[in-house]
N, C-alpha and C positions, 0 to 999 in steps of 0.2 A: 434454330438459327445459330450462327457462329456469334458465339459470345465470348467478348473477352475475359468480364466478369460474371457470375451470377450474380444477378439482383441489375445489373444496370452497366451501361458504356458509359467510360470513361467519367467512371467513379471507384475512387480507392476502394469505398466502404457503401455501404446502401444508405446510412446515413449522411453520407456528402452529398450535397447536392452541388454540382457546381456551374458556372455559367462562362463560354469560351468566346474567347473573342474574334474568331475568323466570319461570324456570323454579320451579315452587314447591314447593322443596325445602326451603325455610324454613317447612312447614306442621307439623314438629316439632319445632320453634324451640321451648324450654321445656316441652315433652313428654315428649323424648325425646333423651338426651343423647350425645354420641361418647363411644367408650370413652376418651377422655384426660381429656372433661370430668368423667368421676366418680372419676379420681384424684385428692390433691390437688396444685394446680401452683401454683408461686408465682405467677404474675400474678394469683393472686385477691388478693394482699395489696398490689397495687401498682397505680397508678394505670391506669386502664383507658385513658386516650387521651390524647395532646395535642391541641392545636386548631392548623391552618394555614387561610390564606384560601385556598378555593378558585379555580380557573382552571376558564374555560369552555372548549370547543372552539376559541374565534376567537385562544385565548394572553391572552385578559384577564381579571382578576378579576371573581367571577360576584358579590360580594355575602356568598356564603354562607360561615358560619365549616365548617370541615369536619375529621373526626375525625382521626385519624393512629394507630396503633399505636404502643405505646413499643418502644424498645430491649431493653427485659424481655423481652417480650412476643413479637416477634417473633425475641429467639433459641430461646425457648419452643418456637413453633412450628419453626424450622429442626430443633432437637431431634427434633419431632414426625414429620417426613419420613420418619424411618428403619422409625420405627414402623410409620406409616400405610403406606410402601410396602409393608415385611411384609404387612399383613395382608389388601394389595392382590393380592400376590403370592397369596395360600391363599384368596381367594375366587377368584380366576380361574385357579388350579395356572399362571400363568405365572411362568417361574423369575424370580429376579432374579440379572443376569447383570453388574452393576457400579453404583458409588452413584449417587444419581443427584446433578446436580450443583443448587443452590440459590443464588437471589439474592433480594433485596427491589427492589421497584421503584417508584416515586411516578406518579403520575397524570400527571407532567408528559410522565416517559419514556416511559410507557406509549403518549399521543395522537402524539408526536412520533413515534416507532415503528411506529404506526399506518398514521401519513400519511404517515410515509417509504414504508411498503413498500406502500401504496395507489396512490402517485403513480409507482413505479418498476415495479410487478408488470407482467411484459411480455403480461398478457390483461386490462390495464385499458381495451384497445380493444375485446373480448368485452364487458368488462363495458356500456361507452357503450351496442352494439350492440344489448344485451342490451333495454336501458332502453328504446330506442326500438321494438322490437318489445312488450315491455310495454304501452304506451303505447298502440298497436297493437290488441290487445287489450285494450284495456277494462281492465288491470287496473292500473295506473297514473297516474296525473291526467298531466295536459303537462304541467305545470310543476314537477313531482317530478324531483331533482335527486338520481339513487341511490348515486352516490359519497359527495356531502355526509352524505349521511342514513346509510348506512353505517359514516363516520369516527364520527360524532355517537352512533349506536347503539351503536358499540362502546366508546367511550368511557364511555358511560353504563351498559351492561349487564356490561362484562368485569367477570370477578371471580378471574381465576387464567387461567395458561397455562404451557401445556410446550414449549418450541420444539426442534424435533426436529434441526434443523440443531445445535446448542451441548450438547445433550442436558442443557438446564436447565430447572427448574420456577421458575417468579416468582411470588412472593408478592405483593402488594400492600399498601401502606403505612397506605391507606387502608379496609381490609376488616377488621372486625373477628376476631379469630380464632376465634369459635364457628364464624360461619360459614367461617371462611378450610381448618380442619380437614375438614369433607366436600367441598370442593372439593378441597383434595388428594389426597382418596381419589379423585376424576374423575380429576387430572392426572398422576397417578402411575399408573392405570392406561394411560393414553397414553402414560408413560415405558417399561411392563412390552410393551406392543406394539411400541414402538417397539424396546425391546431383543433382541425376540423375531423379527419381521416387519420391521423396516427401517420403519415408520409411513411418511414425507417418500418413500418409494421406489413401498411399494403402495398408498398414496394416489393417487400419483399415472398408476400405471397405466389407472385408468380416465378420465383428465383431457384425451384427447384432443381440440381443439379443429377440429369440424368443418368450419369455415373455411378451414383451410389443404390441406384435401383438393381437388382437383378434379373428379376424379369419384367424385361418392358410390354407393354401395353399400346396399340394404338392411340388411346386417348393420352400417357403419356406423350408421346410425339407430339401430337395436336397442341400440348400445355407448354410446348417450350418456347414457345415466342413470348407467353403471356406477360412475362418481366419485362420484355424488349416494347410490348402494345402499351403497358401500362406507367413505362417510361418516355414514352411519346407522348402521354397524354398528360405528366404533369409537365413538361420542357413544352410542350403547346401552350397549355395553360399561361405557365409563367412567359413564356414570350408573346401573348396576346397581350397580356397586360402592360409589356416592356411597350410592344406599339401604341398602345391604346393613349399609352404614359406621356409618348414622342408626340403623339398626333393631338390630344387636348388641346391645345394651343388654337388648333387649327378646326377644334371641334368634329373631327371625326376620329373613325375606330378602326383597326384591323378590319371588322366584319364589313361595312363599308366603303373600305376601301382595299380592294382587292390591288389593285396596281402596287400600291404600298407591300402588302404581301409578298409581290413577285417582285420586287424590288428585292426585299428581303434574302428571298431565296437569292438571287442571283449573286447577290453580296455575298451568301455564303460559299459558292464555289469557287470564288476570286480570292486565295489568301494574297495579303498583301505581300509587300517586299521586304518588311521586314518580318516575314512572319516563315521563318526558314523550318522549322518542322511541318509546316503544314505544307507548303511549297514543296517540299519533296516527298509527303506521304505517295504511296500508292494509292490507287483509285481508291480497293475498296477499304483504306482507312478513313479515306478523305468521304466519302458516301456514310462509312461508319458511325462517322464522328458529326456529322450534318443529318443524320437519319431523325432522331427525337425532336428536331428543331424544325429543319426543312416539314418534315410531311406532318409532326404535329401540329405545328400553327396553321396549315392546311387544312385537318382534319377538326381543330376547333374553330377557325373560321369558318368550316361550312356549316357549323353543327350551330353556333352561333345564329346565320344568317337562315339557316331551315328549320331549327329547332326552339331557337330563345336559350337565354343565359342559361335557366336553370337545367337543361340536358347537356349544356357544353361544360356546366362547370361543376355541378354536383350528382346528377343519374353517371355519366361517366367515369366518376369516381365507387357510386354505388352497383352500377351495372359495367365494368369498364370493357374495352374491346379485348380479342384473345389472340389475335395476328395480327403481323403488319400488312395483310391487306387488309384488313379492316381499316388500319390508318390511313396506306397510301388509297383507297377507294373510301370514303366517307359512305357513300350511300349503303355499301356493303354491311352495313352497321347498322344505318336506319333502318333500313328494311329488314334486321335481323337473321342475313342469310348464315346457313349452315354449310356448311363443307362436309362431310363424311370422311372420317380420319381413313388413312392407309393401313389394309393390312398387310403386318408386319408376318414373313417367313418366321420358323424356328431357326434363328440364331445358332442355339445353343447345339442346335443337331445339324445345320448346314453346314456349319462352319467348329464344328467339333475339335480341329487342329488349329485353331485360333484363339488367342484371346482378347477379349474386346477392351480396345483403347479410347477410345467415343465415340459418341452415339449423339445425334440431334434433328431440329429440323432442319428444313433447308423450304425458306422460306419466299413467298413472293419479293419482298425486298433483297432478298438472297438471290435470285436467278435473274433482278434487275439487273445486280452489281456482274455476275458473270458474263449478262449478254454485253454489257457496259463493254467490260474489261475485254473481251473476245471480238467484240463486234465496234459500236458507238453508241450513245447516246439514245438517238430517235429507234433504232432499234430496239433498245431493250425499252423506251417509253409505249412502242407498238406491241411488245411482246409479252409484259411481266403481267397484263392485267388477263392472263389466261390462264396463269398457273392456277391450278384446283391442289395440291398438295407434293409433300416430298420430304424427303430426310435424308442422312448418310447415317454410314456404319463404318469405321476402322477399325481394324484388328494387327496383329499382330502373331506370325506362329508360336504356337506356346513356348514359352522357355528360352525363349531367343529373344532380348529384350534391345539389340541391334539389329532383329530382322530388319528389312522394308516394310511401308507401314500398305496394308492393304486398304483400300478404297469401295465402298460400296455408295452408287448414289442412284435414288431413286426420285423420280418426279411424275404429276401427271397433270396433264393439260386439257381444256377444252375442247378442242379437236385433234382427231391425228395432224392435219397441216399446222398446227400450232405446237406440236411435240415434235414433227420433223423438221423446222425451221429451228428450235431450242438447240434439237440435239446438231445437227451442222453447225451452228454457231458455238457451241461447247466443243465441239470433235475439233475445230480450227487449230482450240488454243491445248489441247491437251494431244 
C-alpha cells in the first residue's frame, strides 16, 4: 500500500497517535451532550476563552484573533480524564492498569513537534519515495509537496493526542472543551491499548519497510498493508468509543446505531470552510487521511454487533487483520478468508538495467482510491470489492539517478470482466 510513513498515516512517529478533526463527530454538537456536559461544572460560570494572535505554519502571525481555553477550564477538563478514562475502560472491558499521565499543550508546541519529528523520522526517505511514485500514478499533481502538506494538515486538523513513548495524553489550549471531552474518549482509548498491548510496539510490527529487503518474497508483498489493517483497527476502536461517549446520554452505541455511523462517515468527506488544507487535498489524500477512521469504525461496528466486545476489542488486537480488505469487508475477517499472495517475477534478472526505487502493495483500498480518482465514487464502491491482490515496482536505469522513474503495476481480480472494467478505468486517467 502507498504509505506515507511506515508504522502509520499521518503520524510523525508510531508513537503519536493522533486524532483529526475533519472527521464529523461534531454532527451532535448541541444535540447530544457528554456525560460531563449535563452535570453542572463550574466553567459554565466563568469565561469561556481568552483571545491570542494566531501563528501560521511558516512561525508568523496569521492575522487571525484565536481562542485559548482558560485556566478554569482546562483543569476542569484534566479532572475530566479520570473520568472519561473509566468509562473508556467499560466500553471496551480494557482494564486500566495505571493513571494515565496529562499535559496542556499550545499550538505553537504542538507544529514545532510536529516538524521536529517529521524532519528527524528515519522513513522520511519512504515518505519523499512514496510522493514520487504518487506522482506516478496519477494521483498526485508534480508539484504537490507531501511533507509540507502533511505539517500544514496536521497543524490544522490535530485536535488531541496520546503519545505512547511518555504515556501522556495533550490537551490542546486551543480546542474548546465540548469538543476536547469526546476526543478524550478517542485518546484514552489509545491510552487503554497501549496499556493493555504495548500500542508504539504492535503498531509497529507491521511497519516493515520493503525497501530495505533485497530479495522480496511473495509473502513480503502480502505483509505490507499489515501497519495500514492494524491502524484502522486501533482509530476504529478509539472512535467507537468517541461515539459510544457522544451517544450515552441518549443510551445507545455506535454498534446500535448504525445511522449515527453513517452520519459520521459523511462528516468526514465534508471539510468544513475553515478547514483549507483538507478542502484542497487531492482525492487520494482526502481518502488517505479518512481510511483508519471511515472504514475502521465500520469494521468494529460490525465486529461489535456479530461478534461481541471481546473480538472487536481484544482477539483483534491478538489476531489482528492483514489488508485493508479485511477492514473495508468485515466479514472477510470473520470468516477467515485467505488470498494467495502474487508471484513475483525475478526482478533482479528482468529488469537487470535497472535499479529498484520501491517496491509495495497496491491494495483493495488502493484501486478504490484509483477507480475514485479516474472514474467516481459508485464505481469504485462496485468495483474495489473484486480485487484478489496487486503491487508495484519502480526502478530506475542504473546510474542515472535523474532517469524517468519506471512503473510496473500489477493487479488481479475476480473475474476477467472485473479486470477489464479496472483496467479502462485506469487506461482513462494515465
Amino acid at each position: 500500500m502507498f504509505r506515507f510513513l511506515a508504522g502509520g498515516r499521518f503520524r510523525p512517529t508510531a508513537a503519536l497517535i493522533l486524532v483529526l478533526l475533519p472527521f464529523g463527530w461534531c454532527f451532535a454538537q448541541g444535540s447530544v451532550q457528554s456525560p460531563e456536559k449535563q452535570q453542572s461544572s463550574p466553567e459554565a460560570a466563568q469565561p469561556s476563552s481568552t483571545q491570542k494572535t494566531a501563528v501560521s505554519s511558516d512561525g508568523k502571525p496569521s492575522g487571525k484573533s484565536e481562542n485559548k481555553i482558560t485556566p478554569e477550564q482546562a483543569e476542569q477538563l484534566f479532572r475530566d480524564v479520570d473520568t472519561i478514562l473509566a468509562f473508556a475502560s467499560k466500553d471496551t472491558s480494557l482494564p486500566v492498569k495505571h493513571e494515565v499521565k496529562r499535559r496542556l499543550a499550545s499550538r505553537d508546541e504542538v507544529v514545532s513537534y510536529l516538524k521536529k519529528n517529521m524532519a528527524e523520522d528515519k522513513d522520511v526517505q519512504r515518505l519523499r519515495r512514496t510522493e514520487l511514485v504518487l506522482k506516478k500514478f496519477g494521483l498526485l499533481p508534480q508539484d504537490f509537496d507531501l511533507q509540507t502538506f502533511l505539517v500544514s494538515l496536521l497543524e490544522e486538523q490535530v485536535a488531541g493526542y496520546y503519545d505512547a513513548k511518555t504515556k501522556t495524553v495533550s490537551l490542546l489550549d486551543w480546542v474548546v472543551p465540548d469538543l476536547q471531552r469526546p476526543v478524550l474518549a478517542h485518546e484514552l482509548t489509545h491510552a487503554l491499548q497501549d496499556q493493555s498491548f504495548n500500542l508504539d510496539k504492535w503498531l509497529r510490527r507491521g511497519a516493515e519497510d520493503l525497501d530495505t529487503k533485497k530479495d522480496l518474497t511473495p509473502d513480503d508483498i502480502k505483509k505490507d498493508e499489515n501497519s495500514e489493517a492494524r491502524e484502522a483497527v486501533a482509530e476504529g476502536q478509539a472512535t467507537v468509543v468517541l461515539l459510544d461517549y457522544m451517544l450515552a446520554p441518549m443510551h445507545r452505541t455506535a454498534a446500535d446505531a448504525p445511522e449515527v455511523v453513517q452520519t459520521l462517515i459523511e462528516g468526514m468527506a465534508n471539510c468544513s470552510a475553515e478547514s483549507v488544507q483538507c478542502k484542497n487535498a487531492p482525492i487520494f489524500m482526502k481518502e488517505e487521511l479518512m481510511f483508519p477512521y471511515h472504514y475502521g469504525v465500520e469494521f468494529e461496528a460490525e465486529l461489535l454487533r456479530s461478534q461481541g466486545k471481546d473480538k472487536a476489542f481484544t482477539t483483534t488486537f491478538m489476531n489482528p487483520p492483514q489488508t485493508s480488505r479485511e477492514i473495508m469487508e468485515p466479514q472477510t475477517y470473520i470468516s477467515g478468508e485467505h488470498l494467495p499472495p502474487l508471484p513475483l517475477p525475478d526482478f533482479k534478472h528482468v529488469l537487470k538495467n535497472y535499479d529498484r526505487f520501491d517496491v509495495g502493495a497496491i491494495g483493495e483500498f488502493d484501486v478504490a482510491v484509483l477507480a475514485e480518482q479516474y472514474a467516481d465514487q459508485e464505481t469504485a464502491h462496485n468495483i474495489y470489492p473484486n480485487w484478489r491482490g496487486g503491487y508495484y515496482y519502480s526502478a530506475r536505469l542504473k546510474g542515472n539517478a535523474s532517469a524517468p522513474l519506471g512503473l510496473i503495476f500489477v493487479s488481479k481480480w475476480a473475474t476477467p470482466k472485473a479486470a477489464a472494467q479496472f483496467a479502462a478505468i485506469y487506461a482513462r486517467g494515465v
